[in-house]
C-alpha positions as CSV (number, residue, x, y, z in Angstrom):
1,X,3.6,-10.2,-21.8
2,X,5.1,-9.9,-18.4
3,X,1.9,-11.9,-16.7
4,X,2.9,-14.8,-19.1
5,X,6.6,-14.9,-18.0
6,X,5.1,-14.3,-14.6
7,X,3.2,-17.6,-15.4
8,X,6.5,-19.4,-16.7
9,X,8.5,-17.9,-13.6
10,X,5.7,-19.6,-11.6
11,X,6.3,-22.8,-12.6
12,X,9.6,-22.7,-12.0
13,X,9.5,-21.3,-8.5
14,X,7.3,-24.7,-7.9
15,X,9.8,-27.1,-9.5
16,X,12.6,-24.9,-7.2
17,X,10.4,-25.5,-4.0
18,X,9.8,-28.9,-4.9
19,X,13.4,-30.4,-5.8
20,X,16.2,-28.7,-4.3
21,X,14.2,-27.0,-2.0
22,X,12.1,-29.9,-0.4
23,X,15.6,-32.2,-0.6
24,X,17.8,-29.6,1.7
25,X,14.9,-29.2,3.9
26,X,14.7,-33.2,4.9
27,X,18.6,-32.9,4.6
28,X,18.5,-29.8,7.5
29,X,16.1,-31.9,9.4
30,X,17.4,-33.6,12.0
31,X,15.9,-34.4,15.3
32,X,17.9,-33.5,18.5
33,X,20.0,-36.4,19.3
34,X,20.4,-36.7,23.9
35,X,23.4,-35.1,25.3
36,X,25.3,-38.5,25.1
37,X,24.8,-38.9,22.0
38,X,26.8,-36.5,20.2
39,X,28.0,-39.1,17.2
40,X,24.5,-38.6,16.0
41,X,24.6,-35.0,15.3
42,X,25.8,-33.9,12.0
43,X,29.8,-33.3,12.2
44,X,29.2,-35.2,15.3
45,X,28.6,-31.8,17.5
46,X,31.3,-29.8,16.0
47,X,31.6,-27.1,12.9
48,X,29.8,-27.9,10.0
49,X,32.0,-26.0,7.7
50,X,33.9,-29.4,6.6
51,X,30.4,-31.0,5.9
52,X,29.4,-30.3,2.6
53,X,26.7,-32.4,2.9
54,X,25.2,-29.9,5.0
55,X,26.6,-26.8,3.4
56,X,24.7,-28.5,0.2
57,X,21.8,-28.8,1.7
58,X,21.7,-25.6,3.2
59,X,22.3,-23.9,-0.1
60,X,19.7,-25.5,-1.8
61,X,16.9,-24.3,0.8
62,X,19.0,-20.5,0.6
63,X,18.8,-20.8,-3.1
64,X,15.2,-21.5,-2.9
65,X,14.4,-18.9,-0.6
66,X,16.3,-16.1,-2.5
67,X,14.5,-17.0,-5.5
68,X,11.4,-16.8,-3.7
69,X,12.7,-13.5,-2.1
70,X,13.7,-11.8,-5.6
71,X,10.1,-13.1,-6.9
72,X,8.1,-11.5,-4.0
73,X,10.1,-7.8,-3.5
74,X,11.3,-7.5,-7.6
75,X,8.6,-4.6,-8.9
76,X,8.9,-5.2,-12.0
77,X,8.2,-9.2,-11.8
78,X,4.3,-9.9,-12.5
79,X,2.7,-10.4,-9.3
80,X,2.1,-14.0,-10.5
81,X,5.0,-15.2,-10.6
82,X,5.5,-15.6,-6.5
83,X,1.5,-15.4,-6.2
84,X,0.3,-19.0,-7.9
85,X,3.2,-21.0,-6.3
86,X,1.7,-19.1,-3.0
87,X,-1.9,-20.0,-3.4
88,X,-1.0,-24.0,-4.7
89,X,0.9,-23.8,-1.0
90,X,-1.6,-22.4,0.8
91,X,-4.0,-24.4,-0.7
92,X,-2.1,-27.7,-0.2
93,X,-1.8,-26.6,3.6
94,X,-5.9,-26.2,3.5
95,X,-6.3,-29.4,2.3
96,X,-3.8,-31.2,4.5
97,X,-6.0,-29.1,7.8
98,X,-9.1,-30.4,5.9
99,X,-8.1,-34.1,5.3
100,X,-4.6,-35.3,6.3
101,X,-5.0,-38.7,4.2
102,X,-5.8,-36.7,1.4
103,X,-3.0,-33.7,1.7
104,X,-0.3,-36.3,1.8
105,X,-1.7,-38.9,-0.8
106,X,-1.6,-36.1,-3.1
107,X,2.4,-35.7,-2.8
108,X,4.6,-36.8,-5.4
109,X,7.7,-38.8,-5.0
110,X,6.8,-39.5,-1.6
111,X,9.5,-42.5,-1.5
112,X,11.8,-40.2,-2.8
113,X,13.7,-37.2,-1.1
114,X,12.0,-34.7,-2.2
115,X,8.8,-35.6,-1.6
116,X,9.5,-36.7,2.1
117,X,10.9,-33.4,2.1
118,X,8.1,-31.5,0.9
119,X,5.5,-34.0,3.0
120,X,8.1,-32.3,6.1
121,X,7.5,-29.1,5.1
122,X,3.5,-29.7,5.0
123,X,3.9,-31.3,8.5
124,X,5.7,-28.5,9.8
125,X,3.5,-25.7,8.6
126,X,6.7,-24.1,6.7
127,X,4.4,-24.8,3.5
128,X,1.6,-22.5,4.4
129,X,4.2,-19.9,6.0
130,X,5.4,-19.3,2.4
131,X,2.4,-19.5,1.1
132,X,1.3,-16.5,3.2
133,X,4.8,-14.8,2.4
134,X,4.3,-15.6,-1.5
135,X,1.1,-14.2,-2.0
136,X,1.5,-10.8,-0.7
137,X,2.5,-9.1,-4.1
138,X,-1.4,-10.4,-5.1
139,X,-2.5,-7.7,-3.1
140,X,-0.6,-4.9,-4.1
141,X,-1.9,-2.6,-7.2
142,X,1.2,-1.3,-8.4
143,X,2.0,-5.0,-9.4
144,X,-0.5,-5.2,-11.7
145,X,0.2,-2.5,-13.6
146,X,3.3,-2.0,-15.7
147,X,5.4,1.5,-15.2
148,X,5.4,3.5,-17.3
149,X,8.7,4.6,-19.4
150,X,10.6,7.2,-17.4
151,X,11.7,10.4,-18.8
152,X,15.3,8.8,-19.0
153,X,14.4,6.0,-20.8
154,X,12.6,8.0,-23.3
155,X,15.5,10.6,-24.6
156,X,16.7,9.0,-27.2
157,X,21.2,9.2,-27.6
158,X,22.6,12.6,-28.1
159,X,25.0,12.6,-31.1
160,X,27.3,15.5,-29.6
161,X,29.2,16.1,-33.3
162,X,26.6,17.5,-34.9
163,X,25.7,20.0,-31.7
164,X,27.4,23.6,-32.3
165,X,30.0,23.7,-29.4
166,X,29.0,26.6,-26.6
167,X,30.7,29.7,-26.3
168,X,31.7,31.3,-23.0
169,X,30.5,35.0,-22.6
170,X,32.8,37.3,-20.6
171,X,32.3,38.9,-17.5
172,X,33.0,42.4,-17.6
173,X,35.0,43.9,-14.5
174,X,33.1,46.5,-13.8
175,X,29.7,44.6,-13.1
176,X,31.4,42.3,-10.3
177,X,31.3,43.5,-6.3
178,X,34.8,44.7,-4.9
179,X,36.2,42.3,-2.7
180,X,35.3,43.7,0.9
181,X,38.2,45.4,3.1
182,X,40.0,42.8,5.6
183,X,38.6,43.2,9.0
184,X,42.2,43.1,10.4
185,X,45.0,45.6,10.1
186,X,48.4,44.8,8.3
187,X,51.2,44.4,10.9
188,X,53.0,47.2,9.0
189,X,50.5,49.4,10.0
190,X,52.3,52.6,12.0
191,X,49.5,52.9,14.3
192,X,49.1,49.5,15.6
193,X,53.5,49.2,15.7
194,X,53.8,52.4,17.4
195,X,51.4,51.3,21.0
């Protein structure tokens, strides 16, 4: 059951990539602009803390990459779910090294953001960087497998009103060790007043 909503989280870890993903990374993408031309940068050189534009964009390609990030490192997530979205990268990045013509034909939405974004990403190698990063849980056994229960998980609730209450058993006087002696003498003490 978990490699089928491995399967599901796949596919939407690929639509995630694709849309908001692909669309903050052409957003992000800016080439450097000359030193004198400083109107060309975004916020025009200055703080880009008043540019939601940017801030969007930038949380769509965070958003993508913690998703990624929870999908990789989660143990309990089927190794699948960051795995296939890895190999489909890695395999796009083959193809594009293969055949260029080919690797970006096979984009879709080319014309619109996000697949100029995505067609970016494949020009930039950042496609087959996640790819490599997304298909490390493939490798790892303990993925496949699923845990099992821990002792916690298995005791069942406690209904402490029918449990007899515990009684405290006294400790008898004589069986305890006498406090030792102080190793310092009482200032009352006639032979240390009396020196």
């Amino acid at each position: 059951m978990r490699h089928r909503i491995g399967i599901v989280l796949a596919v939407i870890m690929t639509g995630v990539l694709f849309f908001p993903g692909a669309w903050g990374y052409l957003r992000l993408l800016r080439l450097p602009a000359p030193a004198d031309q400083l109107s060309d940068l975004p916020a025009g050189g200055g703080s880009l803390i008043s540019e939601h534009h940017v801030l969007l964009a930038l949380a769509a390609v965070a958003g993508t990459a913690l998703l990624a990030g929870i999908l990789v490192a989660a143990p309990r997530i089927s190794p699948l779910a960051a795995g296939l979205p890895g190999l489909l990268l890695l395999g796009w990045t083959g193809l594009y090294l293969a055949n260029v013509r080919q690797g970006v034909d096979l984009i879709p939405l080319r014309s619109d953001p996000f697949g100029a974004g995505f067609e970016a990403m494949l020009f930039n190698g950042v496609l087959g960087a996640a790819g490599l990063a997304m298909i490390v849980p493939i490798f790892v056994p303990s993925r496949w497998r699923t845990r099992p229960v821990t002792q916690i998980e298995a005791i069942p609730e406690l209904d402490l009103e029918d449990q007899p209450t515990a009684q405290l058993t006294p400790i008898r006087v004589s069986t305890l060790a006498p406090i030792p002696t102080a190793p310092w003498h009482e200032a009352s003490d006639p032979d240390l007043t009396s020196g």
